[in-house]
KOLRO-256690 format. One record per residue: residue in one letter; x, y, z of N, C-alpha, C, O in turn. Coordinates in nm, 2 decimals. Each point is the difference from the previous one (the first is absolute). Last residue first. Example, Ala and Ser with C-alpha at 12.3 -4.5 7.8 and 13.67 -1.06 7.14 Angstrom:
residues 2
  residuo     n_x     n_y     n_z    ca_x    ca_y    ca_z     c_x     c_y     c_z     o_x     o_y     o_z
        s    1.28   -0.22    0.71    0.09    0.11    0.00   -0.08    0.11    0.08    0.05    0.11    0.01
        a   -0.02   -0.68   -0.02   -0.09    0.12    0.00    0.09    0.12    0.00    0.10    0.00    0.07
//
This chain:
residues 135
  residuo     n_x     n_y     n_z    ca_x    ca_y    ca_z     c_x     c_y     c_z     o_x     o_y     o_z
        x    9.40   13.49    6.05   -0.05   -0.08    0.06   -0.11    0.05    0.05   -0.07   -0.07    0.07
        x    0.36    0.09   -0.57   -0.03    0.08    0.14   -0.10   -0.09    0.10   -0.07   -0.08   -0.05
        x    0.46   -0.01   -0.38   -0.13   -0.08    0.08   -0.08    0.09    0.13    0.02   -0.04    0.11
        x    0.41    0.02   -0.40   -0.05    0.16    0.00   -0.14   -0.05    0.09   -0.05    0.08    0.07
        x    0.37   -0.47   -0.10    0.05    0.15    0.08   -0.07    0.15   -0.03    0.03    0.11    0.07
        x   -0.16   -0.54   -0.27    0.01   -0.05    0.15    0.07    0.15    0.08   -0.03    0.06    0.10
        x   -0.04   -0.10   -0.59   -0.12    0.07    0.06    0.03   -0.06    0.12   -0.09    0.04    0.07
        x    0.45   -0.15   -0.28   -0.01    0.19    0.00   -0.15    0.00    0.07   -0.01    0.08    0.09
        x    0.15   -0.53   -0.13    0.10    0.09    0.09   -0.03    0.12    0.00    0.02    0.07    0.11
        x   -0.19   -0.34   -0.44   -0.13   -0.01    0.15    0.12    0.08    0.12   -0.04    0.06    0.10
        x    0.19   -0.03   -0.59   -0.10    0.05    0.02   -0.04    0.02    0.13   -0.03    0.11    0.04
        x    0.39   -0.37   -0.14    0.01    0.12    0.02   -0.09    0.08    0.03    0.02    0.09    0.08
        x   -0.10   -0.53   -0.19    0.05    0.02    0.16    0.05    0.13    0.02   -0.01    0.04    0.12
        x   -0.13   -0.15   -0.59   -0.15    0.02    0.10    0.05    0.03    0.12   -0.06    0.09    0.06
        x    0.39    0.15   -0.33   -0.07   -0.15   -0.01   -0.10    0.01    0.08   -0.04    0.09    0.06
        x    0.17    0.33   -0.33    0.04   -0.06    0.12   -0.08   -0.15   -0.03   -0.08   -0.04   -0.08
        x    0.26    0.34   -0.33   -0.07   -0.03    0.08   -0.02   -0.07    0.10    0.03   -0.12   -0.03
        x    0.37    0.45   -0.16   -0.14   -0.09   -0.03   -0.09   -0.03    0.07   -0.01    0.06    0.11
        x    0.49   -0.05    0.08   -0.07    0.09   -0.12   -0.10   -0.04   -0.09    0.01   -0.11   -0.05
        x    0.35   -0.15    0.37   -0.14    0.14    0.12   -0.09    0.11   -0.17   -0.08    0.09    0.01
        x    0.61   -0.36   -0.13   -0.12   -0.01    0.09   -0.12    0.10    0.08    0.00    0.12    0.03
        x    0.22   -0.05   -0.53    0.02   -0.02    0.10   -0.11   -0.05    0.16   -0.12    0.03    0.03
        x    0.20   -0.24   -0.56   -0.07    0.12    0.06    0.08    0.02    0.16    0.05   -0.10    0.05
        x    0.02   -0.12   -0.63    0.02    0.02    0.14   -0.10    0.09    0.10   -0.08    0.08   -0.05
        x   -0.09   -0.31   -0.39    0.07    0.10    0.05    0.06    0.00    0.13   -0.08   -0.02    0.09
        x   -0.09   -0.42   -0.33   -0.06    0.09    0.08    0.07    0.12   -0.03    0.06   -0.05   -0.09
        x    0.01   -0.45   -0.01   -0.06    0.15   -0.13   -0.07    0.09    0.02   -0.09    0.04   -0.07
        x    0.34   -0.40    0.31   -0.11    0.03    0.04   -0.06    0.03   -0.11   -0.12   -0.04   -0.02
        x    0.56    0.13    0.08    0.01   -0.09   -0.07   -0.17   -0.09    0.05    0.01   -0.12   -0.01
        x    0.12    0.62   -0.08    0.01   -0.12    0.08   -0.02   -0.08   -0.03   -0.08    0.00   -0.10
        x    0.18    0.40   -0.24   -0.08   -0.05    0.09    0.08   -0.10    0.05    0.10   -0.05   -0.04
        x    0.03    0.49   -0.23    0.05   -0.15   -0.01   -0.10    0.01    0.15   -0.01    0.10    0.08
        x   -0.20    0.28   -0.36    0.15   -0.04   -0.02    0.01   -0.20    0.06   -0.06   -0.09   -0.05
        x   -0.37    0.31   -0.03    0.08    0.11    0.07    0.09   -0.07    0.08    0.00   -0.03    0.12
        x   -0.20   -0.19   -0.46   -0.12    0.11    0.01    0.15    0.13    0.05    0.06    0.09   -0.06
        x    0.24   -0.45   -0.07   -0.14   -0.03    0.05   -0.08    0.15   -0.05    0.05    0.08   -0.08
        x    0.39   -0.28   -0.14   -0.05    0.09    0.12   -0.15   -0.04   -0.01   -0.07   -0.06   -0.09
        x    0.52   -0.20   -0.11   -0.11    0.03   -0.02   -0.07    0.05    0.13    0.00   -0.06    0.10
        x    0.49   -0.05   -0.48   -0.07    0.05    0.12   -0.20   -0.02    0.04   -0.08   -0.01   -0.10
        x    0.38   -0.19   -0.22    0.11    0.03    0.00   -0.02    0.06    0.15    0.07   -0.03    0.10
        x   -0.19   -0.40   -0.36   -0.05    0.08    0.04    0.10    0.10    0.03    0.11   -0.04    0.01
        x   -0.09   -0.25   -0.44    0.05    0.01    0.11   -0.07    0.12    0.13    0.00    0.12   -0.04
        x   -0.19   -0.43   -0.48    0.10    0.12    0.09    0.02   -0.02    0.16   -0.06   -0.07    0.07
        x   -0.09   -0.28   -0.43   -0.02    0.10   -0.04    0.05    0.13    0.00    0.04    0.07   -0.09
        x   -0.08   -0.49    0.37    0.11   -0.02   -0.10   -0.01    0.14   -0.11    0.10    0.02   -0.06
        x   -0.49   -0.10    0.35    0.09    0.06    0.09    0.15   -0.04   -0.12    0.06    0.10    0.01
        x   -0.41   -0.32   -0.27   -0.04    0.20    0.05    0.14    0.04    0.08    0.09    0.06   -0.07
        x   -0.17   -0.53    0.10    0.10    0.03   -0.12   -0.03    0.16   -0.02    0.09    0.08    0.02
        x   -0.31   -0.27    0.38    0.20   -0.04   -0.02    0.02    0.03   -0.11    0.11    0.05    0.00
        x   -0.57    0.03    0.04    0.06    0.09    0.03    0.16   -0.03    0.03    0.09    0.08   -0.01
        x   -0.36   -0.30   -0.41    0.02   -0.01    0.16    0.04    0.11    0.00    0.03    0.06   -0.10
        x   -0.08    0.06   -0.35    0.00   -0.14    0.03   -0.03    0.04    0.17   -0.04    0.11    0.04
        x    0.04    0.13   -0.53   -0.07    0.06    0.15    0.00   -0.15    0.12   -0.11   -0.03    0.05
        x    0.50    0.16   -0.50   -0.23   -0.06    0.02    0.02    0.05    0.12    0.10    0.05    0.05
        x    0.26    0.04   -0.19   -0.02   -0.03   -0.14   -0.11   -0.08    0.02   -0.05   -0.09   -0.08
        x    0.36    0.53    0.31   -0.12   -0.12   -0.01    0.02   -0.02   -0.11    0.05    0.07   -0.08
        x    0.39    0.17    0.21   -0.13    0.08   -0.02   -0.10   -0.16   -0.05    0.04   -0.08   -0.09
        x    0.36    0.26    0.44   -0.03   -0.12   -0.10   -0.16    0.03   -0.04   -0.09    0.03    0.07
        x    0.30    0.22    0.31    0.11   -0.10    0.00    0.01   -0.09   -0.16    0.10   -0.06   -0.04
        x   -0.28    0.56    0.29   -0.04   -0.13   -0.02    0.14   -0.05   -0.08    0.09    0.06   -0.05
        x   -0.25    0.17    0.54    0.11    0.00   -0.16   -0.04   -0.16   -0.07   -0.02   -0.11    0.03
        x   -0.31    0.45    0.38    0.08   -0.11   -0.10    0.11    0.04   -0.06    0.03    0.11   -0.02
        x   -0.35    0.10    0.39    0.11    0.03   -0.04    0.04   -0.11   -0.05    0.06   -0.07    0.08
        x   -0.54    0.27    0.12    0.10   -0.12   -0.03    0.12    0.05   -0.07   -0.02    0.11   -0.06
        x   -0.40    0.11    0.38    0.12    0.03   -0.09    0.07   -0.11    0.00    0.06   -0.04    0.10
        x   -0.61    0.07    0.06    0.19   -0.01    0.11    0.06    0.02   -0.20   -0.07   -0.02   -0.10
        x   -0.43    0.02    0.12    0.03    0.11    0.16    0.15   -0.05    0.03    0.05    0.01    0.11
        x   -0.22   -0.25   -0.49   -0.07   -0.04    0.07    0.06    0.08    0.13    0.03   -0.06    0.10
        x    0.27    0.18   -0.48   -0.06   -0.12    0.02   -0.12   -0.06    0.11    0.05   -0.10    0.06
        x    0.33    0.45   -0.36   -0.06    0.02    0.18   -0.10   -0.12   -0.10   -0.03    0.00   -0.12
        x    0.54   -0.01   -0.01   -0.17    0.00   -0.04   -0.07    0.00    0.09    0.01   -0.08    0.09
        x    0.52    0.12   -0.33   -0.07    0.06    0.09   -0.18   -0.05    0.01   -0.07    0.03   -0.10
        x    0.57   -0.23   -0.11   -0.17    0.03   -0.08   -0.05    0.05    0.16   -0.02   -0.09    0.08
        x    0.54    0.00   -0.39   -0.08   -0.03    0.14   -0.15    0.09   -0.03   -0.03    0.07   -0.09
        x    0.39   -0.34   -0.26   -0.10    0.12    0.04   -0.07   -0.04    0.14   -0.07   -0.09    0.04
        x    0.36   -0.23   -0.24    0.02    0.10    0.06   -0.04    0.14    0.02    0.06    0.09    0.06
        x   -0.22   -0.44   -0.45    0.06   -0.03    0.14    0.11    0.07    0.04    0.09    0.00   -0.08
        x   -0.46    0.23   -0.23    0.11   -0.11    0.01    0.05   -0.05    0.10    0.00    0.08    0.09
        x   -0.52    0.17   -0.24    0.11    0.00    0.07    0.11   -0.14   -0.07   -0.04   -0.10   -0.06
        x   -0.32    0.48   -0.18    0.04   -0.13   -0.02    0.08    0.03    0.12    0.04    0.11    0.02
        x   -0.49    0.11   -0.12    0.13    0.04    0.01    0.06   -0.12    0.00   -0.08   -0.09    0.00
        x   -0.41    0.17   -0.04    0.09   -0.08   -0.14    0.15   -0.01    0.04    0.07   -0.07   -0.07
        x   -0.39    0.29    0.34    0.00   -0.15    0.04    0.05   -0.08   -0.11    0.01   -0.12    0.00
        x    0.10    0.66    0.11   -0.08   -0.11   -0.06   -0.02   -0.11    0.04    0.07   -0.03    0.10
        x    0.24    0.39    0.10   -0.11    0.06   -0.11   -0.11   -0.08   -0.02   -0.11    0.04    0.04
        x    0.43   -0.06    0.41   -0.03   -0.11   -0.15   -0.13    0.11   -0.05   -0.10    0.04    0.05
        x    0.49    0.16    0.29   -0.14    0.00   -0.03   -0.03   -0.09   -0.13    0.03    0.05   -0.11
        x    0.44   -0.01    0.35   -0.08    0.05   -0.09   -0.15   -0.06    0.02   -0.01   -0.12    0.02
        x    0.33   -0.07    0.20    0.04    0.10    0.08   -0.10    0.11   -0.08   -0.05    0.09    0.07
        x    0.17   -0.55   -0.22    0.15    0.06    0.07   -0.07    0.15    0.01    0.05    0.09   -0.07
        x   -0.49   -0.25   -0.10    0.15   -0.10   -0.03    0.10    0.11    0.04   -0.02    0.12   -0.02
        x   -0.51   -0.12    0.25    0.13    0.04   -0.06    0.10   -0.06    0.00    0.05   -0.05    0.10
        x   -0.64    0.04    0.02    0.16   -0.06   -0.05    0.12    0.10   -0.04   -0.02    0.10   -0.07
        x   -0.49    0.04    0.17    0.05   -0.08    0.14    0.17   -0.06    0.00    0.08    0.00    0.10
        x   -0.43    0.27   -0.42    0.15    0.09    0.02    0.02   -0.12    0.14    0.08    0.04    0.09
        x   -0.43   -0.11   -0.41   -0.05    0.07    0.17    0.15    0.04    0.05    0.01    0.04    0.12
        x    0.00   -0.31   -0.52   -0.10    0.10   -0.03   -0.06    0.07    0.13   -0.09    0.08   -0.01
        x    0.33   -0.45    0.08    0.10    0.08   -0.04   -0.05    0.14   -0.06    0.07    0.10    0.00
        x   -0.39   -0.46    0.20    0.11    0.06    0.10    0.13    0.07   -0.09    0.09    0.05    0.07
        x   -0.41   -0.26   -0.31   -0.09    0.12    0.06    0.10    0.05    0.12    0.00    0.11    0.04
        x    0.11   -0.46   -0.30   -0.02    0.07   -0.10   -0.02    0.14    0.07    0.04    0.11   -0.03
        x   -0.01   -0.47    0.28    0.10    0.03   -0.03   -0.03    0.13   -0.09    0.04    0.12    0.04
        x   -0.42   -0.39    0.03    0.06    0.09    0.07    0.12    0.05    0.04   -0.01    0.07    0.10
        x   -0.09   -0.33   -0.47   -0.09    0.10   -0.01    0.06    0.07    0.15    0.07    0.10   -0.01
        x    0.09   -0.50   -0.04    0.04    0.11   -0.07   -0.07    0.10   -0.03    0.07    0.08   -0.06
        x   -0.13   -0.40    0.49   -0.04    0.02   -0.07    0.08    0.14   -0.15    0.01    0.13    0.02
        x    0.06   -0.25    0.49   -0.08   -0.11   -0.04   -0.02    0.01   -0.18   -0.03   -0.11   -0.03
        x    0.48    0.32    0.28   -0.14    0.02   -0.04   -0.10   -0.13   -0.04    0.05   -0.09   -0.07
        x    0.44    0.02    0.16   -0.04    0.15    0.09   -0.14    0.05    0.00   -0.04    0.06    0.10
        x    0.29   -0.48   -0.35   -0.09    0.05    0.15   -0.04    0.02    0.07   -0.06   -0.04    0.09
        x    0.34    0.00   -0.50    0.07    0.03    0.16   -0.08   -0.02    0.08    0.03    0.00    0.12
        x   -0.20    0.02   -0.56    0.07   -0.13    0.02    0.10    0.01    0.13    0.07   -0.10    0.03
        x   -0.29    0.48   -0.13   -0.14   -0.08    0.01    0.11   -0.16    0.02   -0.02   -0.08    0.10
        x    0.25    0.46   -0.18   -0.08    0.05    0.15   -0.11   -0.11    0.00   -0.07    0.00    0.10
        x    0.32   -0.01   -0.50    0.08   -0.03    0.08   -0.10   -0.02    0.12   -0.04   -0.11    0.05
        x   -0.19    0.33   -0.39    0.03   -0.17    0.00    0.12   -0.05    0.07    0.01   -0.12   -0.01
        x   -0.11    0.62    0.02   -0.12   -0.10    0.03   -0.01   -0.12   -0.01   -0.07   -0.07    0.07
        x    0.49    0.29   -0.24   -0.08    0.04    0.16   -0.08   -0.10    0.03    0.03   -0.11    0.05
        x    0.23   -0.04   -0.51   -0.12    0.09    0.09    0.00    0.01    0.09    0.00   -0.11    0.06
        x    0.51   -0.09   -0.21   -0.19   -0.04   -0.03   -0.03    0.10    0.07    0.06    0.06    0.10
        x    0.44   -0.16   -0.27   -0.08    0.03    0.03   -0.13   -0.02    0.02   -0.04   -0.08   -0.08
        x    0.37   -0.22   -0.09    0.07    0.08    0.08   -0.10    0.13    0.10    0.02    0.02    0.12
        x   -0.22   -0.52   -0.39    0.06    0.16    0.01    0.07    0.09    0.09   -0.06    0.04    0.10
        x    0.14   -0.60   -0.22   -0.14    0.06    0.06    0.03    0.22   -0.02    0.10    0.07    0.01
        x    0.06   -0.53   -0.27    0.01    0.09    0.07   -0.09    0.11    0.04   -0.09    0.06   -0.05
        x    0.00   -0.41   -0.35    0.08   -0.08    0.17    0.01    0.08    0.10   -0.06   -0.05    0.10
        x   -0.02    0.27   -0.52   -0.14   -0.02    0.08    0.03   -0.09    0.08   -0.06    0.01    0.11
        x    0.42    0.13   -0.35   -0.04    0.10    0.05   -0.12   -0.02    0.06   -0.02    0.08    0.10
        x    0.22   -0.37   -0.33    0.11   -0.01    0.12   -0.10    0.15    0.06   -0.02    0.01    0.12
        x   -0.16   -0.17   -0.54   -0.03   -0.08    0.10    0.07    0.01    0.13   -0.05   -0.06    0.10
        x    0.14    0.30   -0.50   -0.14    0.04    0.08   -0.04   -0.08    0.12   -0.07    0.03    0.10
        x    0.49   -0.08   -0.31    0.00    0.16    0.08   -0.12   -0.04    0.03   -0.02   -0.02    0.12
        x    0.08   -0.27   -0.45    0.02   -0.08    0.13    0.02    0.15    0.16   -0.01   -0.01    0.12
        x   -0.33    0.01   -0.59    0.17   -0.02    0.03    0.03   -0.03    0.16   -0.08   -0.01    0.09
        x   -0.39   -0.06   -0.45    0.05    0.05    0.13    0.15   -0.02    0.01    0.05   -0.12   -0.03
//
């Protein structure tokens, strides 16, 4: 062994796998399902459509990923070298954005709504049959 070989396996790779990033970020339980969310067109590196789950990202590739009904927006920062805590994962990437079902919620994790819309309260309720109430 020359001493190249050894400075080269100290360093960690400039690049790594889709699916093995997305699994050491802790975006997915599982690389298999990684595997299956880039194969379902869900991911895209800077804006392109990931072909593969072989695709390689580098740090600064931003990563589009509809994810459980909301859209994540990463950059990633540093590509894994295990699947450690979620403190060492979030050191991974940067969030950049993230939309809900239907867009930015309350802080509730309600939807806004306007008042009087929907469904009446029970007091609302006994108020309407008190006034249609025929006698």
């Amino acid at each position: 062994m020359t001493g190249k070989d050894e400075e080269d396996r100290a360093q960690p790779a400039a690049t790594q796998r889709l699916d093995k990033w997305l699994w050491f970020a802790r975006l997915v339980k599982s690389r298999t399902l990684a595997a299956q969310l880039v194969q379902d067109g869900k991911v895209r590196i800077n804006r392109v459509k990931a072909a593969k789950p072989s695709q390689t990202v580098r740090p600064g590739d931003v990563l589009t990923i509809a994810l459980r009904g909301s859209i994540e927006v990463v950059k990633v920062l540093a590509p894994g070298v295990r699947r450690g805590p979620p403190t060492e994962a979030r050191q991974l990437y940067e969030t950049l954005s993230s939309l809900g079902r239907r867009g930015a919620l309350t802080q509730g994790g309600r939807a806004p709504r306007e008042p009087g819309s929907g469904r009446p309260t029970k007091r609302e309720r006994r108020l309407t049959d008190r006034l249609t109430e025929q006698d």
